[in-house]
C-alpha positions as CSV (number, residue, x, y, z in Angstrom):
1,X,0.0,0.0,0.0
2,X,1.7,3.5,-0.6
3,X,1.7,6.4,0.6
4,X,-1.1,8.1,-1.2
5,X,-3.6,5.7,0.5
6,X,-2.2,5.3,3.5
7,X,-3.0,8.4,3.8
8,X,-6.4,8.3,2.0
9,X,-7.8,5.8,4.5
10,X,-5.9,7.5,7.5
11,X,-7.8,10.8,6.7
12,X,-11.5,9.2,5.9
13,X,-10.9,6.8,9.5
14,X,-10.0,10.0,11.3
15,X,-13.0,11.5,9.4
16,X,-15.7,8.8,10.4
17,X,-14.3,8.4,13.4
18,X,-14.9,11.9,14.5
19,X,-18.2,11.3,12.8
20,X,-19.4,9.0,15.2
21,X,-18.0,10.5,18.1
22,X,-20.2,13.3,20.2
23,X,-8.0,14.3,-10.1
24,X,2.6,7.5,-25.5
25,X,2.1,11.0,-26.2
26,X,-0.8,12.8,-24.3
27,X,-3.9,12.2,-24.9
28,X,-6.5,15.0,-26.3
29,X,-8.8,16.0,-23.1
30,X,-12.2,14.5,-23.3
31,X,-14.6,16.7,-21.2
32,X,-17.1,14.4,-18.9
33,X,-20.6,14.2,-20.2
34,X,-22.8,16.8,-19.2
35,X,-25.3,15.8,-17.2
36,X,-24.3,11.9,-16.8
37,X,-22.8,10.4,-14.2
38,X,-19.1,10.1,-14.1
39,X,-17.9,6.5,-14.2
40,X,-14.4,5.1,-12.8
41,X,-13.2,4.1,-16.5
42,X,-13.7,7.9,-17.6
43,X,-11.9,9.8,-14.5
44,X,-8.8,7.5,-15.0
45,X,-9.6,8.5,-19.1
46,X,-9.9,11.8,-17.9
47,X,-6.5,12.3,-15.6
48,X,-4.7,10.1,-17.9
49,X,-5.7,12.9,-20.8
50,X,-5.6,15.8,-18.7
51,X,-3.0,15.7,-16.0
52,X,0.4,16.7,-16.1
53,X,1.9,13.2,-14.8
54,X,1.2,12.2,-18.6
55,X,2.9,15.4,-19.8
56,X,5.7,14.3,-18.1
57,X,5.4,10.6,-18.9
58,X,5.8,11.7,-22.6
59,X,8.5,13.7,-22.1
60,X,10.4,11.8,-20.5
61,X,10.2,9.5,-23.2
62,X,11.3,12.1,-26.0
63,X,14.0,12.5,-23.5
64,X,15.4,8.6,-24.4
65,X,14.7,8.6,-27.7
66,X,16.5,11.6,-28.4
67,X,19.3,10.4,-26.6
68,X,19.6,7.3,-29.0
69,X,19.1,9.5,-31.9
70,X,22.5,11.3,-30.1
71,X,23.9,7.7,-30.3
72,X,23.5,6.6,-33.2
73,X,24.7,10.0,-34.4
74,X,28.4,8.7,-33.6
75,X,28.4,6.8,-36.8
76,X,26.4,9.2,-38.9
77,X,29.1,11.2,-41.6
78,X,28.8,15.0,-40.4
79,X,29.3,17.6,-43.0
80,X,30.8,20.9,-42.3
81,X,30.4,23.9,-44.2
82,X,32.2,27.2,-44.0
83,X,32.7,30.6,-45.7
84,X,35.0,33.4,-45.2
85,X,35.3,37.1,-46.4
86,X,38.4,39.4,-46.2
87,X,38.6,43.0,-46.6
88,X,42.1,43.6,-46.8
89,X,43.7,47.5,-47.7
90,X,45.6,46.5,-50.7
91,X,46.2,44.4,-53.7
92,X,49.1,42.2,-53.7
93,X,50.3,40.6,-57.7
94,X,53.2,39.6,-58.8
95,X,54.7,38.9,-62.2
96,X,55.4,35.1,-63.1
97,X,56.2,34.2,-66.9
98,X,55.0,37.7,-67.9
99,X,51.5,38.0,-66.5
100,X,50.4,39.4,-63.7
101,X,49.1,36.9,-61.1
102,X,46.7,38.1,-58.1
103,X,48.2,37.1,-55.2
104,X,46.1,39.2,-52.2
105,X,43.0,40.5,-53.4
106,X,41.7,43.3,-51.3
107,X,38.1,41.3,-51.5
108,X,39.2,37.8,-50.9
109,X,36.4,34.7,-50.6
110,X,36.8,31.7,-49.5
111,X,34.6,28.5,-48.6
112,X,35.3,24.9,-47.6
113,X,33.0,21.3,-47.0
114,X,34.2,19.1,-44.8
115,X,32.8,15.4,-44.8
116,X,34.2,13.3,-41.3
117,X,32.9,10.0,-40.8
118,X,33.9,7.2,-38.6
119,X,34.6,3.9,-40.8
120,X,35.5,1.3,-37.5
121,X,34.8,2.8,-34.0
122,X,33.9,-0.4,-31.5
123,X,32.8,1.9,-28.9
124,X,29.9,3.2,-30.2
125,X,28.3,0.2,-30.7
126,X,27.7,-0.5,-26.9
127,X,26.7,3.0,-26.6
128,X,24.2,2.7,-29.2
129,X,22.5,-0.7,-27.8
130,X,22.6,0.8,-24.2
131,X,20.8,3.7,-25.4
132,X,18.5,1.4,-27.0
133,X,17.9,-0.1,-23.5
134,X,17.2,3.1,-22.1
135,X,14.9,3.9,-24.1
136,X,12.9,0.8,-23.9
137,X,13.1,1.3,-20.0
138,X,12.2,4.5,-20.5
139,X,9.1,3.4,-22.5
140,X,7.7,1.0,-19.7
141,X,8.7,3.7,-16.9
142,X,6.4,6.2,-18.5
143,X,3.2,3.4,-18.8
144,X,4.2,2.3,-15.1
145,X,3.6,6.4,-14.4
146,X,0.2,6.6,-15.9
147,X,-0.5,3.2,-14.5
148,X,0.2,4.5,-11.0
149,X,-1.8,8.1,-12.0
150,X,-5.0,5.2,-12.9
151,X,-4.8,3.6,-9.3
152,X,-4.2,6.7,-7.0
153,X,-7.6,8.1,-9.1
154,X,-9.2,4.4,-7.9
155,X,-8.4,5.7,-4.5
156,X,-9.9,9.1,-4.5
157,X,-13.1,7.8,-6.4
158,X,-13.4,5.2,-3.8
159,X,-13.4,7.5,-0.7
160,X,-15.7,9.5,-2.4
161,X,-17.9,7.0,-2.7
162,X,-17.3,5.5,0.9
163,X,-18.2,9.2,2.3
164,X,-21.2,9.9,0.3
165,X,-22.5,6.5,2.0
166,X,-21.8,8.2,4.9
167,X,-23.3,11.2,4.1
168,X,-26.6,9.8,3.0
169,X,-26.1,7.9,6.7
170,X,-25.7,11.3,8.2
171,X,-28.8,12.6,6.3
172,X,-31.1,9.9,7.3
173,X,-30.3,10.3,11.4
174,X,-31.0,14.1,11.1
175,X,-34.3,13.3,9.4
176,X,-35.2,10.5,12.1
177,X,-33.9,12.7,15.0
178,X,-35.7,15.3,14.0
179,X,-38.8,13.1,13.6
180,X,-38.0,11.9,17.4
181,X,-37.8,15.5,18.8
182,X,-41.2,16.0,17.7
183,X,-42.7,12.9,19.0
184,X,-41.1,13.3,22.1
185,X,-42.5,17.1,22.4
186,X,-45.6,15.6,22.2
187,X,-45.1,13.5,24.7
188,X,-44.3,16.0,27.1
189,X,-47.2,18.4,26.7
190,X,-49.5,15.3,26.7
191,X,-47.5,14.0,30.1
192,X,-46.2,10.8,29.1
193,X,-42.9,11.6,28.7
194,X,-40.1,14.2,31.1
195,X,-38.1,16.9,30.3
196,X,-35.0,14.4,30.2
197,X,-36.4,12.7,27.4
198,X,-37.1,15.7,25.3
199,X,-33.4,17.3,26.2
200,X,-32.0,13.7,25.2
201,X,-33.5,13.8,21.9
202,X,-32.7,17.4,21.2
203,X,-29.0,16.8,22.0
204,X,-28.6,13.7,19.6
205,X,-30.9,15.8,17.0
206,X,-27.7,18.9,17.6
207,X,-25.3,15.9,17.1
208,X,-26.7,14.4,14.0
209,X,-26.7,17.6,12.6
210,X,-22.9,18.4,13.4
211,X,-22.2,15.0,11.6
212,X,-23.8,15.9,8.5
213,X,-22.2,18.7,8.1
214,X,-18.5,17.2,8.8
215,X,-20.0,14.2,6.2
216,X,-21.2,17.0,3.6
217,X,-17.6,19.0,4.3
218,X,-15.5,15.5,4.2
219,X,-17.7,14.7,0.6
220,X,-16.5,18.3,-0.9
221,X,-13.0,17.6,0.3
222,X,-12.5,14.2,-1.5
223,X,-14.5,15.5,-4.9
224,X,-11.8,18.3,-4.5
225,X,-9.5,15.8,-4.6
226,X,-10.6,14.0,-7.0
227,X,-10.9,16.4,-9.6
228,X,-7.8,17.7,-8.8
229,X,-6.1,14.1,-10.3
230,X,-8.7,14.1,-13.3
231,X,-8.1,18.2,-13.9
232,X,-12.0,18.1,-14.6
233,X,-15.3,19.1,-11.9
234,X,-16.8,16.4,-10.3
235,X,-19.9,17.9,-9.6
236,X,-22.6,14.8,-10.6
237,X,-23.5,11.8,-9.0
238,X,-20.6,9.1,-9.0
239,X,-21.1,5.8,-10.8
240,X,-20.4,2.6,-9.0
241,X,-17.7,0.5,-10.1
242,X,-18.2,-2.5,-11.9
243,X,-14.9,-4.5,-10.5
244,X,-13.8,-7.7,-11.2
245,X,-13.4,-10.2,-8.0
246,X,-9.9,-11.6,-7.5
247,X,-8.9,-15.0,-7.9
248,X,-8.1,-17.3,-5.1
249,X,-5.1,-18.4,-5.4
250,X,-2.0,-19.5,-3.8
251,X,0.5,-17.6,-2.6
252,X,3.0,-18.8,-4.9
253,X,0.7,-18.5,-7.7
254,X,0.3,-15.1,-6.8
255,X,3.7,-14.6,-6.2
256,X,4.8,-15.5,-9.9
257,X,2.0,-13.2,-11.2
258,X,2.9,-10.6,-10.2
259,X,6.7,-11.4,-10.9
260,X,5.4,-12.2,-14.4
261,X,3.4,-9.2,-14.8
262,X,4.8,-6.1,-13.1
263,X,6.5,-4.0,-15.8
264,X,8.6,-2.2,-13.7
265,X,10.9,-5.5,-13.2
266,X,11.1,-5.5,-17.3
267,X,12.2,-2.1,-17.1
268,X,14.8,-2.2,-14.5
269,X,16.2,-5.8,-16.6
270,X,16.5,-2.7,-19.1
271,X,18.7,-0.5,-17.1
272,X,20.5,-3.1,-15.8
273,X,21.5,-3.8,-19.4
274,X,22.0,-0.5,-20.4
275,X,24.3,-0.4,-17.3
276,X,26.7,-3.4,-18.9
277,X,26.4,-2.0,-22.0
278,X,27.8,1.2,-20.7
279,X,30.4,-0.5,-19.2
280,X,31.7,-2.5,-22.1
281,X,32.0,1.3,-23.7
282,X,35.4,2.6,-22.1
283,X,36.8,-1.2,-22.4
284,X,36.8,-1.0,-25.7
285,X,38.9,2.4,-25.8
286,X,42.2,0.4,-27.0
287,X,40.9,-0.5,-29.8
288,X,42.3,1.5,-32.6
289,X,39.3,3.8,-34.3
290,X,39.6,4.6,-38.4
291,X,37.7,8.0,-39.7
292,X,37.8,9.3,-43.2
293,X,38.3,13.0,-43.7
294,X,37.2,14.5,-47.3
295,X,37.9,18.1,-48.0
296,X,36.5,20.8,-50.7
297,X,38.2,24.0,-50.8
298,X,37.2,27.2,-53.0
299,X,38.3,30.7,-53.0
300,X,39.0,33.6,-55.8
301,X,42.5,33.8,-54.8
302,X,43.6,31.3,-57.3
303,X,47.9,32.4,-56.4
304,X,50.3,30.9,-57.5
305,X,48.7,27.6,-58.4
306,X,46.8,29.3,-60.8
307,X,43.7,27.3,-59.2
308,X,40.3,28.4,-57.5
309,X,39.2,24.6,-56.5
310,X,40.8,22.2,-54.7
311,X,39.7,18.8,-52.5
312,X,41.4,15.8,-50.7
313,X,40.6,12.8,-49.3
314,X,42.1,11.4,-46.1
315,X,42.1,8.6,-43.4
316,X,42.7,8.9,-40.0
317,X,43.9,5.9,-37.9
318,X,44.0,6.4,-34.1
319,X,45.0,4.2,-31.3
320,X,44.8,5.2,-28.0
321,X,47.0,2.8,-26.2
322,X,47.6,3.9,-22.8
323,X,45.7,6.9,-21.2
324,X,46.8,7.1,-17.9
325,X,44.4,4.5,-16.6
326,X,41.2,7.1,-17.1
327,X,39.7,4.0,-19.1
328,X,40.1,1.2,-16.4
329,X,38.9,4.1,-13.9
330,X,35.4,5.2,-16.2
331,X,34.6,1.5,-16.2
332,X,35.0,0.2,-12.6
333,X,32.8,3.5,-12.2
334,X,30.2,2.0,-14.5
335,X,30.9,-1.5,-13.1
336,X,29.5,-0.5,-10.0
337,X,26.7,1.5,-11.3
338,X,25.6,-1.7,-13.1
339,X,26.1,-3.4,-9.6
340,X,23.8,-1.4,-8.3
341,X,21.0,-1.3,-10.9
342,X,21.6,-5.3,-10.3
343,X,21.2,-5.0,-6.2
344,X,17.5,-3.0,-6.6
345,X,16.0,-5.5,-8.9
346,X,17.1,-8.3,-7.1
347,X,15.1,-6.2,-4.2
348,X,12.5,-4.9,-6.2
349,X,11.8,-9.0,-6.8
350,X,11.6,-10.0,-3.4
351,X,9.7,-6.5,-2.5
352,X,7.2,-7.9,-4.9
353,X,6.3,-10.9,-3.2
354,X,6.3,-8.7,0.0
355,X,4.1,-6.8,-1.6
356,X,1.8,-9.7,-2.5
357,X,1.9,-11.1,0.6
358,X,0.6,-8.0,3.0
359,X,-2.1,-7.3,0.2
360,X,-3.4,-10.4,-0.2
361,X,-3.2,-10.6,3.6
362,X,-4.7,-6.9,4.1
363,X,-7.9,-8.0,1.7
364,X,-8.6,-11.3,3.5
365,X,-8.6,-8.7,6.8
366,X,-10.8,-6.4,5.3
367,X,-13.4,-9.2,4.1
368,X,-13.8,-10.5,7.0
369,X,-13.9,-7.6,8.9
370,X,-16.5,-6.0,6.0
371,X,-18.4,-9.6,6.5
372,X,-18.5,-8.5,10.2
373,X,-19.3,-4.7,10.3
374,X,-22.5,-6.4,7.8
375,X,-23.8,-8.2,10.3
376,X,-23.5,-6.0,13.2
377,X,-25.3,-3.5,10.4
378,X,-28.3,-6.0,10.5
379,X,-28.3,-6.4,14.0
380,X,-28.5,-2.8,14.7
381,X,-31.1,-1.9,11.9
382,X,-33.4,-4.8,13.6
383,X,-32.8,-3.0,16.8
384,X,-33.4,-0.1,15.4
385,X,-36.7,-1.0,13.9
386,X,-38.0,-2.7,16.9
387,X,-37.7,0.1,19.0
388,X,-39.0,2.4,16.8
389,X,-42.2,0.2,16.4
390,X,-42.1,0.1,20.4
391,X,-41.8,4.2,20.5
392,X,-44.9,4.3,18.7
393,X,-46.8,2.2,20.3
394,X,-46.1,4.2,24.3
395,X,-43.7,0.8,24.6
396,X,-40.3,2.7,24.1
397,X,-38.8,5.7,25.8
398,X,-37.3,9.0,23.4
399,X,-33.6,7.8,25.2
400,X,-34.5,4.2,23.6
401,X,-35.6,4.9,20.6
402,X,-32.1,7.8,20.5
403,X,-29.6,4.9,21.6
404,X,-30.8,2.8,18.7
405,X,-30.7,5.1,16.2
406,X,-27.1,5.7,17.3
407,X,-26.2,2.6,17.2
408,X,-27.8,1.8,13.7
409,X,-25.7,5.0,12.2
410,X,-22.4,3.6,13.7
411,X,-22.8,0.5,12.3
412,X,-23.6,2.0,9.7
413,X,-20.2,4.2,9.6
414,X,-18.9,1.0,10.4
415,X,-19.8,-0.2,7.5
416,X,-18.9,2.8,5.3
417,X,-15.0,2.5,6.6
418,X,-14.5,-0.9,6.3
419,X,-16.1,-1.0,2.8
420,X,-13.3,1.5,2.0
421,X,-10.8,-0.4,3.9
422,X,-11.6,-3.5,1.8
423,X,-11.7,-1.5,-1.4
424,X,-8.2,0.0,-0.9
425,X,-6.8,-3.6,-0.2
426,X,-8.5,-4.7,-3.3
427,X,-6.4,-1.9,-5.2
428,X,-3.6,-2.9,-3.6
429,X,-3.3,-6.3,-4.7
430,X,-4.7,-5.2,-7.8
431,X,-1.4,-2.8,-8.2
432,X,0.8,-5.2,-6.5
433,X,-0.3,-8.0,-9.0
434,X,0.8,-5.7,-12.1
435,X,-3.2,-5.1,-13.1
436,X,-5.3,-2.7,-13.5
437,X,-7.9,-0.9,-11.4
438,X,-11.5,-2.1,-12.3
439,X,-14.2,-4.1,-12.1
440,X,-17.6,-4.1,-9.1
441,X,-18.6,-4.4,-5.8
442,X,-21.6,-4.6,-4.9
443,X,-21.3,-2.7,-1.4
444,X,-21.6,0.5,-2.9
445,X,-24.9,0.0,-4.5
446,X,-26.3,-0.7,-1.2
447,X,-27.8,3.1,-0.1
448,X,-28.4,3.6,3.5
449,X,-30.2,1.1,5.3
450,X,-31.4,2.8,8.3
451,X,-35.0,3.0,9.2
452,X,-36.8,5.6,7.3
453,X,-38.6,8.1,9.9
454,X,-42.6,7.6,9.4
């Protein structure tokens, strides 16, 4: 679980706790639909077209690619053109064989074209495959960014949906204490009930009402949030999820799923390629490198050669055979680089399976305790029923018919926070399996159960 819902579930628990207590190139944006309701497959299709961490995704992947163009560029001929102009204060000629011959002309142009290119360099070509590793790296790095963009907008719908629950909870406990406050005035002018009862009611009426405003606050807050990582309003009513159940499955079956499936492994097997391939670079600096050199001269000054044109051809031969041990040096440096890059995979693997482990472990917590929170729902609602019944019949006091409906609403919070508990391990193992976030759950279809006032 990271640290963008650790913190998500930290801040709704503290939230409904209190409660109970007395938003590869980027993609065009795609507006939501006015007047629909905004589904869990468009916000990820909305933050994946319209926030930034895709901007930067794609950029970062121009980044490698030009760097391979630079590369491959090493064994690309370069051609090199100049020109020159000279303003000089006299003429200079001389006589040869009877004619004069220009020597310095006071307006003297020149221009050359140079053609290098490198016939045999061996280094290169590890440079060239290295930054063809990058690059592929580079590729799955910027999918494993949107990827991560898609689950940490599965978080912030979720909550949303887990506090509008509560809301609507909230809501339904003001409408039943309110409905209690006037019975139990009633009661008192007719003499069958005491001031107590009537001060009791009014109190959990106050405290109902303090709740639904935290509920209706905590609600803005998360669609704030949520539209923030879409960079679109979220001002309609929020689709459920259709989401796919898990498997079950061993752990080692699990294990090698995720192992199988999580890109970023592939991409660090890149970079720990690139990293050899960098290595092997310097290595190769003994070995001797050919260039050809091709030369076009022209100028007005013909001199003494009688000439305006002239061109060569040349090759270059160089072998660096012994450089002060700056070689041997650049390579133990990228030895060790590709040492590391080899370390953090080999943890990255095992961090997987760690991974897999606590979230698989996590979800089988937050069924049951989901299952749980369910049941002591059911209880509480029949409770809550019962008494009510009883209240209307003379059979029930206001305080019994207020403790019930208490009760009902934190079960019902209950409910609410584990639900989202659940949900966030389900994303979890979801993320930790290399997947992606979607699929159902019934829970949130389920509006709030407690009694309706009469």
């Amino acid at each position: 679980m990271n640290l963008t819902r650790l913190r998500a579930l930290a801040v709704f628990l503290a939230l409904a706790t209190g409660a109970v207590s007395p938003a590869l190139s980027q993609e065009p944006f795609v507006p939501p639909p006015a007047g629909q309701r905004l589904t869990l497959d468009h916000a990820i299709e909305l933050a994946l077209a319209g926030n930034e961490i895709s901007g930067i995704a794609a950029a970062r992947l121009e980044g490698a690619a030009a760097l391979k163009r630079q590369a491959v560029a090493q064994l690309i001929p370069a051609l090199t053109v100049t020109a020159n102009a000279t303003r000089r204060a006299r003429e200079v000629t001389r006589i040869i064989g009877g004619d004069e011959v220009t020597v310095q002309a006071v307006h003297a142009y020149s221009s050359q074209a140079a053609v290098d290119t490198p016939l045999f360099d061996l280094r290169a070509l590890p440079l060239i495959r290295a930054a063809q590793s990058g690059l592929a790296a580079q590729r799955i790095e910027s999918q494993e960014l949107r990827r991560a963009l898609a689950f940490d907008v599965a978080d912030g719908y979720y909550a949303a949906l887990s506090l509008e629950r509560l809301l609507d909870a909230a809501r339904q406990r003001v409408v039943v204490g309110t409905q209690t406050v006037a019975e139990s005035r009633i009661r008192l002018d007719a003499g069958l009930a005491n001031r107590n009862d009537l001060t009791r009611t009014e109190l959990e009426l106050a405290t109902a009402e303090l709740v639904a405003t935290r509920a209706a606050n905590s609600v803005t807050t998360a669609r704030l949030a949520l539209s923030f990582l879409i960079n679109a309003p979220v001002d309609g009513e929020l689709a459920v999820p259709k989401r796919s159940t898990l498997q079950n499955a061993g752990r080692q079956d699990l294990v090698d799923q995720a192992l199988a499936a999580r890109q970023e492994l592939t991409a660090l097997d890149e970079r720990l390629r690139q990293a050899k391939r960098l290595a092997l670079a310097p290595r190769l600096g003994w070995v001797p490198r050919l260039d050809l050199r091709g030369i076009y001269r022209w100028t007005n000054e013909a001199g003494l050669s009688g000439s305006s044109e002239d061109w060569n051809i040349g090759a270059n031969l160089t072998w660096e055979l012994f450089d002060g041990g700056d070689r041997t040096s650049f390579a133990a440096q990228r030895d060790a680089e590709a040492k590391e890059v080899e370390l953090v995979l080999a943890q990255r693997r095992r961090q997987v399976a760690l991974e897999v482990d606590r979230s698989s472990a996590d979800l089988a917590s937050a069924d049951a305790a989901l299952s749980q929170a369910r049941t002591q729902l059911d209880v509480a609602i029949q409770n809550a029923e019962e008494v009510r019944e009883r209240f209307q019949n003379g059979l029930a006091t206001a305080l019994e018919q207020t403790d019930a409906q208490v009760s009902a609403f934190e079960s019902e919070a209950e409910v609410a926070r584990q639900g989202f508990a659940r949900d966030v391990a389900g994303l979890a193992l979801e993320r930790a399996l290399g997947g992606w976030p979607a699929g159902d759950d019934p829970y949130y279809s389920q509006r709030s159960s407690l009694p309706e006032a009469p």
